[in-house]
C-alpha positions in Angstrom: -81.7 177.2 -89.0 -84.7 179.0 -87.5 -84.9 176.2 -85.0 -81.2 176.9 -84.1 -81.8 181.0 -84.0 -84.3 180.4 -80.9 -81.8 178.1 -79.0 -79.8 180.8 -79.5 -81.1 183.9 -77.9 -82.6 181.3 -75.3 -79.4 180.6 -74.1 -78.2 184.0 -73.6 -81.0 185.6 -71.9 -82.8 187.1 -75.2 -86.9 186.8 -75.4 -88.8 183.8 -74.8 -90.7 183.3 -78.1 -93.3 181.3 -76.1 -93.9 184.1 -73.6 -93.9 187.0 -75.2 -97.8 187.6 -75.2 -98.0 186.6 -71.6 -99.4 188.4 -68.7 -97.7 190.3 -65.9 -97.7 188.5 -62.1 -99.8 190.0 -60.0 -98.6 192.6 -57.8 -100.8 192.9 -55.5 -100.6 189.3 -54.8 -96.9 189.1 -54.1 -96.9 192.6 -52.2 -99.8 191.8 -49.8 -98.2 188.1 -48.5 -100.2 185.5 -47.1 -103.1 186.5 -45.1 -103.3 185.0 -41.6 -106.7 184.3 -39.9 -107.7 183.7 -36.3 -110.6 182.9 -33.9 -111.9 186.0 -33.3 -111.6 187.5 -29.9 -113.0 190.3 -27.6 -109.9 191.3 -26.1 -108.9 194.7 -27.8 -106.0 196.7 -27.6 -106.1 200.7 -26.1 -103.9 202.3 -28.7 -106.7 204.1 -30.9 -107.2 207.9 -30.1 -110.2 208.9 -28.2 -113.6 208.9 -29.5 -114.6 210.4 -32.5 -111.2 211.1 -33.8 -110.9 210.3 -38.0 -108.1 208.4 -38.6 -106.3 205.7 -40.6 -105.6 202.4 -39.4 -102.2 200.0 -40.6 -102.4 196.7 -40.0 -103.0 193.0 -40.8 -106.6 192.0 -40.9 -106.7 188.7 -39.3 -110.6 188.0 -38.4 -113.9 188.8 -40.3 -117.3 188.8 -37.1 -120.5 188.4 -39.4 -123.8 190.0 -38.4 -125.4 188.4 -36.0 -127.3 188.4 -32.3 -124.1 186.6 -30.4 -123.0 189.4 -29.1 -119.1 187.4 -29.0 -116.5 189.1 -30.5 -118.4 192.4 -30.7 -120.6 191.0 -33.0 -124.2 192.8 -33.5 -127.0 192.4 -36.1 -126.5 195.0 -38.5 -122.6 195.2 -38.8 -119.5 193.4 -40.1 -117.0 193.7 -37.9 -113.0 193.1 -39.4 -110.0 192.5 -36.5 -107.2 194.3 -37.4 -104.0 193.1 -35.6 -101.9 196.4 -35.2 -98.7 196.3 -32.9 -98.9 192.9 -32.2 -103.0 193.9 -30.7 -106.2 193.7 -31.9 -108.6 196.6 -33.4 -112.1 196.3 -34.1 -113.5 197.8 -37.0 -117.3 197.8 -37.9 -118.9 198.0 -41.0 -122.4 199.1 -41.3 -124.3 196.2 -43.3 -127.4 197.5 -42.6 -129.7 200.3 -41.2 -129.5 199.0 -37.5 -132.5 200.8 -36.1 -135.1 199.9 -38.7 -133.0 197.0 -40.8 -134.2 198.3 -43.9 -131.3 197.9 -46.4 -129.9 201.2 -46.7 -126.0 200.5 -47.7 -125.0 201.8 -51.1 -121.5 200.7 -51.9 -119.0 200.5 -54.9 -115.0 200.3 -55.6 -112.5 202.3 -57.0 -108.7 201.9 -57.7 -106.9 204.4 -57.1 -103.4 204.9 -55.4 -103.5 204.2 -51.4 -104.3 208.4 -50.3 -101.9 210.2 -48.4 -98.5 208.3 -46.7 -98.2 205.2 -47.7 -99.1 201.9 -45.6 -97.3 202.2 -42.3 -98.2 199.7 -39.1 -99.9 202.0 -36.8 -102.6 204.8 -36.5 -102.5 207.7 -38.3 -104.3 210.9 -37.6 -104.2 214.3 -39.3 -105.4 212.7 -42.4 -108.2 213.6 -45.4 -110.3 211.7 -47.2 -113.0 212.5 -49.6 -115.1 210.0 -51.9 -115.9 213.7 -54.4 -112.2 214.6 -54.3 -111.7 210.6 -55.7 -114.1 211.2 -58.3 -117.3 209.3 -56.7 -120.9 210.6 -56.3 -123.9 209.0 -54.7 -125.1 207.9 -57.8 -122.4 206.0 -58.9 -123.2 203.8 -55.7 -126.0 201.1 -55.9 -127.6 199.8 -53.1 -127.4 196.1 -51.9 -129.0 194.0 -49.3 -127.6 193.4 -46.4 -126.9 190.0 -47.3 -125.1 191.5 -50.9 -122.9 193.3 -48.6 -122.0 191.0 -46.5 -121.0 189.2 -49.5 -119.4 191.9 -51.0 -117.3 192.6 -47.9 -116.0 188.8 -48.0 -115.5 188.6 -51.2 -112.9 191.7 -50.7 -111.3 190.2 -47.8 -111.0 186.9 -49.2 -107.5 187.2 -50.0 -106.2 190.4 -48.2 -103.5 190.4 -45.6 -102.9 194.2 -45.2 -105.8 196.5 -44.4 -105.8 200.4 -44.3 -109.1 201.6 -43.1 -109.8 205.2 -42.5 -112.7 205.4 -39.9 -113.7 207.4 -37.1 -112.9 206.0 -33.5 -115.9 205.4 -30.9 -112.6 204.4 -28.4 -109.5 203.7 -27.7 -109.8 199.9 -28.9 -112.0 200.5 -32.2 -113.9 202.5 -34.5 -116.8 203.2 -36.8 -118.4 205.3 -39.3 -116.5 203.6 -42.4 -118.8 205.6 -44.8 -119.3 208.7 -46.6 -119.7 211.4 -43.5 -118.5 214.4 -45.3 -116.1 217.1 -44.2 -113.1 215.1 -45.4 -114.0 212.2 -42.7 -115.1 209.5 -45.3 -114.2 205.7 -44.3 -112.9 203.9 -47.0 -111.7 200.4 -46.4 -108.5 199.5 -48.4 -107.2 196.6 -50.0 -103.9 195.7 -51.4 -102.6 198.8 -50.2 -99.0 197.9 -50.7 -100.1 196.9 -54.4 -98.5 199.5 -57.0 -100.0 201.4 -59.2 -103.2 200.8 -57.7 -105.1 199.6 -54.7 -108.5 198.2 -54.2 -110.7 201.0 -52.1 -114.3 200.4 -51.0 -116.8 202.8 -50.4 -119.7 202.8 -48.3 -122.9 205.3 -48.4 -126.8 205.4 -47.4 -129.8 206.3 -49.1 -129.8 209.6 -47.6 -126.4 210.6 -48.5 -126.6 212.8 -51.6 -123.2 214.3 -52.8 
């Protein structure tokens, strides 16, 4: 009889006794889609705002540029650099991996996650934004510091799987931007992952050693 009883609801849509305790799919997973990588390139687009303008960037990271003395791609020693395809161009984003004048490790970093801030995710730059790693509940000394080769690490291990990127950061052109790290006066980078993902996405922070807040 009990045998029959679980046929039963089966059939007509009532509760799978062998799935009851299972997990929910993953969200962020099915939100973000399939990334898509390419050889990186040094051809940029010209749709950024002028230097030093804080901003957020939309789009679809498709190429991750490793430290190193190449100089291809927009590569240099003490940064990674992501491509960001917005608008059917490409954005270059650097992220500081290391103090480039002395290359003393100097990056403190750590994650949070927390609901994408402001609009949500829309293909394209966004000015007249705020963000603030205080106002998300993070201090300097809930940031350890790693080695360059930790964040490095760190930063692929983030990317490893994402497809849509929003990054605030402070433009040094029309084709790019920098400064993805605490900078105060509501202008703190913060790279995001999954932000399509509800409730939650995936944020990374950056600071130095000198950066007490």
């Amino acid at each position: 009889m009990r045998t029959l009883l679980l046929l039963a609801l089966a059939s007509c849509g009532g509760p799978d006794p062998v799935g009851v305790d299972a997990p929910p799919p993953d969200v962020a997973s099915m939100e973000d889609g399939t990334p898509t990588r390419q050889a990186c390139t040094s051809l940029f687009g010209n749709k950024l705002s002028a230097s030093d303008t804080f901003g957020r960037l939309d789009g679809y990271l498709v190429a991750i540029v490793a430290p190193s003395g190449m100089n291809s791609c927009n590569a240099d020693t003490s940064h990674v650099h992501l491509q960001v395809k917005m608008m059917n161009a490409i954005y270059d984003v650097a992220i500081d991996a290391t103090d480039g004048v002395t290359n003393m490790d100097d990056v403190h970093t750590t994650t949070i996650e927390h609901v994408l801030p402001d609009t949500p995710w829309v293909e394209g730059w966004h000015t007249g934004l705020l963000a603030d790693y205080v106002s998300l509940g993070v201090h300097s000394p809930d940031m350890p510091l790693q080695t360059k080769q930790q964040v490095v690490d760190t930063l692929n291990a983030d990317f490893a799987t994402a497809n849509h990127v929003s990054i605030y950061m402070t433009t040094y052109g029309p084709d790019g931007g920098h400064l993805v790290h605490r900078n105060g006066n509501g202008h703190d980078g913060i790279i995001v992952t999954a932000p399509l993902a509800r409730p939650t996405s995936h944020l990374r922070l950056l600071s130095f050693t000198s950066e007490v807040f």
